[in-house]
N, C-alpha and C positions, 0 to 999 in steps of 0.2 A: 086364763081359762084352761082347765086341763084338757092333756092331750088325749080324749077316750079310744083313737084307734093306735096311741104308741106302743108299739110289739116289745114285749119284755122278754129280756136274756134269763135264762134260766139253766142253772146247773147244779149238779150235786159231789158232794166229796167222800170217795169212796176211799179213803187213808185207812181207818181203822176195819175194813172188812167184816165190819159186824159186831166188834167189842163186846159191844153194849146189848145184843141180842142174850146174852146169858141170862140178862135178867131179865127179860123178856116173857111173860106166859106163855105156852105157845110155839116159841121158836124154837130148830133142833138145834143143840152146840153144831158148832163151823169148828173147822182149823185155821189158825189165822195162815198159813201157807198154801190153802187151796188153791189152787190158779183157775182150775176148772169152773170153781163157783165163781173167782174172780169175772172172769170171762164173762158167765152169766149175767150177774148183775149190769156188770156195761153193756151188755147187750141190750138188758131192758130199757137202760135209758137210752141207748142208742133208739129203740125201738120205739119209745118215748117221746122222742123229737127234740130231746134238751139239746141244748147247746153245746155245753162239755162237762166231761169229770175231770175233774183233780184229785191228783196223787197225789200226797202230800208224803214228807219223808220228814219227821224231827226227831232227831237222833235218840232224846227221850220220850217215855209216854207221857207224862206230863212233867210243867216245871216244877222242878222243885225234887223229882225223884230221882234214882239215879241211873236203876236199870233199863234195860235197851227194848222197846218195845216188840211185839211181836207183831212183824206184818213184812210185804211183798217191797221188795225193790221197786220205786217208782219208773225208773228208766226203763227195766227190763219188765216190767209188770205193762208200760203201755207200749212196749214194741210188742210184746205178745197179744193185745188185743185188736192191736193197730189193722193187721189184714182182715180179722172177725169183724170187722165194724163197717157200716158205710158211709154215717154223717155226722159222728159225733166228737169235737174235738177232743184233743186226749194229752192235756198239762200235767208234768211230770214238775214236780219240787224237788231241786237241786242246789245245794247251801256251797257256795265257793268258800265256804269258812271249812269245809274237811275235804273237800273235793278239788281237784286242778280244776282250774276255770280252761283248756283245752277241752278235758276230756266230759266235762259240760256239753261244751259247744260241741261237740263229734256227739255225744248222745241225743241231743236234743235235733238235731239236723236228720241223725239215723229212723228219728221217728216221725220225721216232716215226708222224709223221701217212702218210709213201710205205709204211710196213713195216707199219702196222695194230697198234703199239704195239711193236716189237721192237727200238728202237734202246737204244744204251749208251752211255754215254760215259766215255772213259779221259782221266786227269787226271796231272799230275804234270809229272815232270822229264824234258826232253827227252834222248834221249841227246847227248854229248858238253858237260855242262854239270856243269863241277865242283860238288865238297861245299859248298862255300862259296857256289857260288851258288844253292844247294837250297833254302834257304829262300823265295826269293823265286816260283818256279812254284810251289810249294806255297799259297804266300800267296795266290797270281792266282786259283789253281783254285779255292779255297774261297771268295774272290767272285766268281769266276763262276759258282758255283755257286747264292749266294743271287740271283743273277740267275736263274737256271731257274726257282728259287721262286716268283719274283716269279710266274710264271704262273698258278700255282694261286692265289695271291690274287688275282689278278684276274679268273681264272676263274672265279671265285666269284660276285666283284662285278659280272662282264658279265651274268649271270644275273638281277640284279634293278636294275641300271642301265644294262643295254644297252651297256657301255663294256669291253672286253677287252684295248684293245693297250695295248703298254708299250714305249715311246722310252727307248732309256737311252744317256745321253754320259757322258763320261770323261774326265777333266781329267788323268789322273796320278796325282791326290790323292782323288778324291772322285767315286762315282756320281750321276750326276742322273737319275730313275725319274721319265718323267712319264709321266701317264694321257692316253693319247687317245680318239676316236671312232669306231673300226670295233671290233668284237666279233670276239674270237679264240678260237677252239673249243680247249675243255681237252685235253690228252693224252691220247691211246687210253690207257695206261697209268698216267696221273697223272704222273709224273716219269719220267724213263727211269735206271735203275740208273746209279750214280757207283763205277766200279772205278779202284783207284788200286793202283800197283806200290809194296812195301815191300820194298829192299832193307836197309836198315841201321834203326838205330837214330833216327836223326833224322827219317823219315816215318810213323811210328808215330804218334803223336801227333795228325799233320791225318788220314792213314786211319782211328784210329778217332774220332773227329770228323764228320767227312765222307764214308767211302765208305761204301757198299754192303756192294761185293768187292772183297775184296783180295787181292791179285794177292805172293804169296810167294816171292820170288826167293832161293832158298839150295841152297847147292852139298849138302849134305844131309841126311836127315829130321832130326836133334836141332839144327840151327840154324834149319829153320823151324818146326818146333816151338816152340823160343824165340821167333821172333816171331810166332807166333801170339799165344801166353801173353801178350806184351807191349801186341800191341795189345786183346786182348781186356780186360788192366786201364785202360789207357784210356780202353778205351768205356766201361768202370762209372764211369772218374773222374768221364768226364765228362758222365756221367747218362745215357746210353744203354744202351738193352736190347743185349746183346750177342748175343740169340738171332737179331737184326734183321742181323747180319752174316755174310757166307758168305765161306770163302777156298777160295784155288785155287793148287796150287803152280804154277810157270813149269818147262817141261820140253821140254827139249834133246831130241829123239827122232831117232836112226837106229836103223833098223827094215830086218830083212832076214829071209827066211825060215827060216835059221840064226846064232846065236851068232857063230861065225866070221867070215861077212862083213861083219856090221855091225860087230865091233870092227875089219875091214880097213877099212872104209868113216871110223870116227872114227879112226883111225891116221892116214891121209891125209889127211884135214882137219888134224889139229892139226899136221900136216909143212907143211902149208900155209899157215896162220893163226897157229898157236899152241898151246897148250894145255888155254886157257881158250875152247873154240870156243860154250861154253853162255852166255859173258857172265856168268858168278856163279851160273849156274842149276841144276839138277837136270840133272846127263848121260847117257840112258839110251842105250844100244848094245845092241843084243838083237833077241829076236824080240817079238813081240806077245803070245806067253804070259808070257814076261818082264816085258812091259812092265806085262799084267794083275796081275800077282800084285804090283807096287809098286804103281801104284795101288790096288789093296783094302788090304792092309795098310796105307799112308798113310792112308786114309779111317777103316777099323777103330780105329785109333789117336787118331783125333782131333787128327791132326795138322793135315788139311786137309779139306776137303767135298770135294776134286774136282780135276781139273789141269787145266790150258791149255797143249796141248802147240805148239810149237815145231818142226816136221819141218824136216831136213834138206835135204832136197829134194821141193821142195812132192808134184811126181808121183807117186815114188818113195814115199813115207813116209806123205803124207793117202792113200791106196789102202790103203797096210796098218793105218791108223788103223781106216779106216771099215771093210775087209775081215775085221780080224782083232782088233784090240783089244773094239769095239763087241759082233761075239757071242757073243766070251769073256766080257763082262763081262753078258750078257744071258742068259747061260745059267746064271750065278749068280746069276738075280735082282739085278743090281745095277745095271740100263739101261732104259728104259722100251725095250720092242717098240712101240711107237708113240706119237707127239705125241699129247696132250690140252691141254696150255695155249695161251692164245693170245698173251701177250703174253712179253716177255721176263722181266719182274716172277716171273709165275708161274711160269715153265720153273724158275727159281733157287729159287724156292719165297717168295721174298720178297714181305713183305706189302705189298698196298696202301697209298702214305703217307697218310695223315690228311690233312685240309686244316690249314695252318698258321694258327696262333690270332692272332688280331689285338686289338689293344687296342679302346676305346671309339671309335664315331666319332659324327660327329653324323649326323642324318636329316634329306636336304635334296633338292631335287628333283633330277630326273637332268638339268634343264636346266642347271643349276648348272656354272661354269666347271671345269677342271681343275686340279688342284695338283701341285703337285711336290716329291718327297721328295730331298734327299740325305745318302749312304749312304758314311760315310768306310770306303774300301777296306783302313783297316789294322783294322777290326773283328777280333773274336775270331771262331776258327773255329765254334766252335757257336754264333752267331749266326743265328736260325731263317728267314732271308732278308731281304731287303729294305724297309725302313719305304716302305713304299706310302699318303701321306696320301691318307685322301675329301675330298670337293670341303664345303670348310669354308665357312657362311654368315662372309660378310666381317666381320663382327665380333670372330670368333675369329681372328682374321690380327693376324700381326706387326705391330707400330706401324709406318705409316713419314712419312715428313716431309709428307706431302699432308693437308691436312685430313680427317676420318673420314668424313665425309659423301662423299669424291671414290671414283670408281670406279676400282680396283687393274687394272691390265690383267693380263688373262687368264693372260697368258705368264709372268708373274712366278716364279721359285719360290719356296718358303716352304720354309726349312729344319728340317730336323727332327732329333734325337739317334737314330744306327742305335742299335739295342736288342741 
């Protein structure tokens, strides 16, 4: 029997800052570097009551081309909105396929602590990056993700040895985790949500492993219903509670006050573009009562918790998201009439992570030099993050060629098996 008071996730993807507004009736040209307008529009959804945007960041504008598209740094696009906003989570897409999987995790935490715990982070495959090389951003993302980890264990540890930062280099092959001397404040949120896109078959497996939310990309409900089903047996393969996952379909939206000229409005795009103007997505053309009665019946179903829609043109289309979707779906009880959460964790409804369980260590003063773990990068994905050794009395340390009696310098690291 369907659930008629289950509150749906709802979000939008402001990546392209308007692209598609060119062709548009109506709309003025944008720059795609505005910040100011950026600003704007997340405001509206903030204002809106959605749950988050997503910044997406693929190195190309679509696969298959080869130039670099034109739009805003995601990182630095939502630390810039982060203080302007009061409830709106703010997921930033960052590909550890061009990017240090460190300096990831230092962006994504910098935007947890400016937003008061609202940040996300989007993982996976950049656009214009074939099948074949899927596996390997997939790989990246899932260590850089046991690099975020790594914070709450040492957030733990700053707590009763005053020690919280964590220096990590990267050889190619192998992380080096080392403990230093300034104390670094845990996340407003504890971890900030890991949403990863599932288009096919081959990302199923690290999404349920590693996200969060999962981000459903299928041209109709019974194929992402199918990969719901799919990832969902993977989370139980692979020992996770599956109740700990939310998904959100991807959805193509032109929206116009009638029927008519929204399917004039997708006529013209795909005369322009193509056919495929959704990129493999869900393509909705309609009005906003349209749009409500897919979305309930999607959620009803169990197919998805909730959408992340995609407008057509940012001006044009977020206005009738926020104008006309939001109090149809609030007038069916299926929208909060206002924020109560404060972080982005809670908006999704997803629980607080636990602190991650760590093996025996020994008990030695906080004066005690530093050690260093490293963490071979082709670990398994449900690997619970990063082997972070405590600072070992020098007896417990590797044999090395210097007499026992001699003092190991500091820096050394002592390697350790990732678990």
């Amino acid at each position: 029997m369907p659930r008629t008071t289950r509150q749906v996730i709802l979000g939008v993807d402001l990546t392209t800052a308007g692209a598609r507004a060119l062709r548009t009736p109506g709309v003025p040209m944008a720059r795609p570097f505005d910040g100011e307008r950026f600003v704007r529009l997340v405001r509206i959804a903030d204002h809106g009551l959605l749950d988050l945007v997503v910044l997406d960041e693929p190195f190309l504008l679509h696969p298959g081309r080869s130039r670099v598209s034109g739009r805003l740094d995601s990182a630095v696009a939502a630390a810039r909105v982060a203080p302007l906003t009061e409830g709106i989570g703010l997921v930033a897409a960052l590909d550890t396929m061009h990017l240090d999987p460190s300096a990831v995790a230092a962006a994504i935490a910098s935007i947890d602590h400016a937003s008061g715990g609202r940040s996300g982070w989007q993982v996976g495959c950049p656009a214009g990056v074939g099948a074949a090389d899927e596996r390997w951003p997939v790989q990246s993302a899932a260590d850089a993700r046991r690099v975020v980890r790594s914070w709450d264990v040492d957030g733990v540890a700053a707590a009763h040895e005053g020690d919280g930062r964590v220096r990590v280099d990267h050889d190619g092959i192998r992380f080096a985790v080392r403990r230093g001397t300034a104390a670094r404040t845990p996340l407003p949120q504890g971890r900030p949500p890991v949403v990863m896109r599932v288009r096919g078959e081959r990302c199923v497996a690290a999404a349920a492993a590693a996200a969060d939310v999962v981000r459903i990309v299928a041209p109709d409900r019974d194929q992402a219903s199918a990969l719901r089903s799919a990832v969902h047996a993977a989370a139980v393969a692979a020992g996770r509670d599956p109740r700990e996952l939310k998904y959100v379909a991807e959805a193509f939206v032109v929206l116009a006050t009638d029927r008519e000229s929204a399917l004039t409005r997708r006529l013209m795009l795909e005369a322009l573009e193509g056919p495929d103007v959704g990129g493999g997505a869900l393509v909705v053309a309609g009005t906003p009562a349209e749009l409500t009665q897919t979305v309930t019946d999607w959620v009803d179903a169990d197919v998805v918790d909730g959408f992340l829609l995609r407008p057509a043109a940012l001006d044009a289309d977020l206005d009738a998201v926020v104008r006309g979707l939001v109090p149809a779906l609030q007038s069916r009880g299926r929208f909060r009439a206002a924020r109560t959460a404060g972080t982005l964790r809670e908006s999704l409804g997803l629980p607080r992570p636990a602190p991650i369980e760590e093996g025996p260590t020994a008990d030695v003063p906080t004066t005690a030099d530093p050690t260093t773990a490293d963490v071979p990068a082709t670990a398994g994905l449900t690997a619970p993050g990063p082997a972070v050794t405590r600072n070992r009395p020098k007896a417990q340390r590797r044999p090395t060629k210097q007499p026992s009696t001699a003092r190991r310098p500091a820096a050394e690291p002592v390697p350790v098996a990732a678990r």
